[in-house]
NUVEXSE-396011 format. One record per residue (C-alpha): residue number from 1; x, y, z; residue in one letter. Coordinates in steps of 0.2 Angstrom, whole numbers, always signed. Layout:
<nr->NUM, xx->X, yy->Y, zz->Z, rest->A>
...
REM end
This chain:
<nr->1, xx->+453, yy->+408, zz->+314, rest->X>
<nr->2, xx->+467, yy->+421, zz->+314, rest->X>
<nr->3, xx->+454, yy->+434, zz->+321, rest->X>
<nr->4, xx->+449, yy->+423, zz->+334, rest->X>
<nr->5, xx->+468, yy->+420, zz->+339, rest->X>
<nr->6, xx->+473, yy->+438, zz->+340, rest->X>
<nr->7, xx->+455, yy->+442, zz->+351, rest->X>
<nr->8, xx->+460, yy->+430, zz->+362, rest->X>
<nr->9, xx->+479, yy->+435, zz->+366, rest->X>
<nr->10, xx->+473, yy->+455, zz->+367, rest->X>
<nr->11, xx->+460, yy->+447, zz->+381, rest->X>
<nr->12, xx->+472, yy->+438, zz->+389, rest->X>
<nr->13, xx->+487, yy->+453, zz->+387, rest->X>
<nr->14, xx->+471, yy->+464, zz->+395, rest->X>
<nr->15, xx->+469, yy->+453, zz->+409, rest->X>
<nr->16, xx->+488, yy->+452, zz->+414, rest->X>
<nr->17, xx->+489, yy->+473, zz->+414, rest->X>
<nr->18, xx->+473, yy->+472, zz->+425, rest->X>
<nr->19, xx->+482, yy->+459, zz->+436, rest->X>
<nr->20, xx->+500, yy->+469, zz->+434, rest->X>
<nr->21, xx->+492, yy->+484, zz->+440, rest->X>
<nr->22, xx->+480, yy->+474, zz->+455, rest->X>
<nr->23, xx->+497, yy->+467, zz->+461, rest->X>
<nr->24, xx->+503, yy->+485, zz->+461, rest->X>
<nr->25, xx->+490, yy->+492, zz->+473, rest->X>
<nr->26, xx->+492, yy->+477, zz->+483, rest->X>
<nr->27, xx->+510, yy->+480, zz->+484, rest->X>
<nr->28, xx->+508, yy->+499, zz->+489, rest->X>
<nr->29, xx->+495, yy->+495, zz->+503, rest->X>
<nr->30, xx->+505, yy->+484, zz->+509, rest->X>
<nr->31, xx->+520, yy->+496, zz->+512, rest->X>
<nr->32, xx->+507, yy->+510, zz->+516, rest->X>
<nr->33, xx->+501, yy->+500, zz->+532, rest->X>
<nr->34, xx->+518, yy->+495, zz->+537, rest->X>
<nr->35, xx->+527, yy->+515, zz->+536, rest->X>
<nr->36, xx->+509, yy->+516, zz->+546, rest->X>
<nr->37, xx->+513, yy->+506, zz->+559, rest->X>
<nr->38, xx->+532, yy->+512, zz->+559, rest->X>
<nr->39, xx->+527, yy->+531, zz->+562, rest->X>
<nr->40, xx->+515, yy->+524, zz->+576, rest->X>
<nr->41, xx->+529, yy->+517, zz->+583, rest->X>
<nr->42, xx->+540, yy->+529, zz->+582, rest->X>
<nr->43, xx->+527, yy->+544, zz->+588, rest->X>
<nr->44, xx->+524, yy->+532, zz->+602, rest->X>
<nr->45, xx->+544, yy->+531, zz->+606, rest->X>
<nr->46, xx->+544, yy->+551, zz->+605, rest->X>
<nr->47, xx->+530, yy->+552, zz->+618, rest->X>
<nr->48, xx->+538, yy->+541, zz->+630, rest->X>
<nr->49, xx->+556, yy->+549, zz->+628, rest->X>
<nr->50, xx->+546, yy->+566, zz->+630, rest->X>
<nr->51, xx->+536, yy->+561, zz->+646, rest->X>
<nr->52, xx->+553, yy->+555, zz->+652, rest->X>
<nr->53, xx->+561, yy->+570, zz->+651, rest->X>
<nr->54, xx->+549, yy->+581, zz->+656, rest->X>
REM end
């Protein structure tokens, strides 16, 4: 019975660092898609200061 307990918490121990670490690329994604969209912007921004100096 003890064998079975401790093969079940290291299972479920596994499955939260695998969840931890899918959180963790979500995460990253997330903030790589929004600096993304935030140099767009500001490239964007440079190109129109740019034309409307030149």
């Amino acid at each position: 019975m003890m064998f079975y307990d401790y093969s079940l918490a290291t299972e479920r121990v596994t499955e939260l660092h695998r969840e931890a670490d899918n959180a963790r690329v979500a995460s990253r994604l997330v903030s790589a898609r929004r600096w993304s969209r935030l140099a767009s912007w500001a490239q964007r921004q440079a190109r129109r200061a740019s034309r409307d100096l030149g």
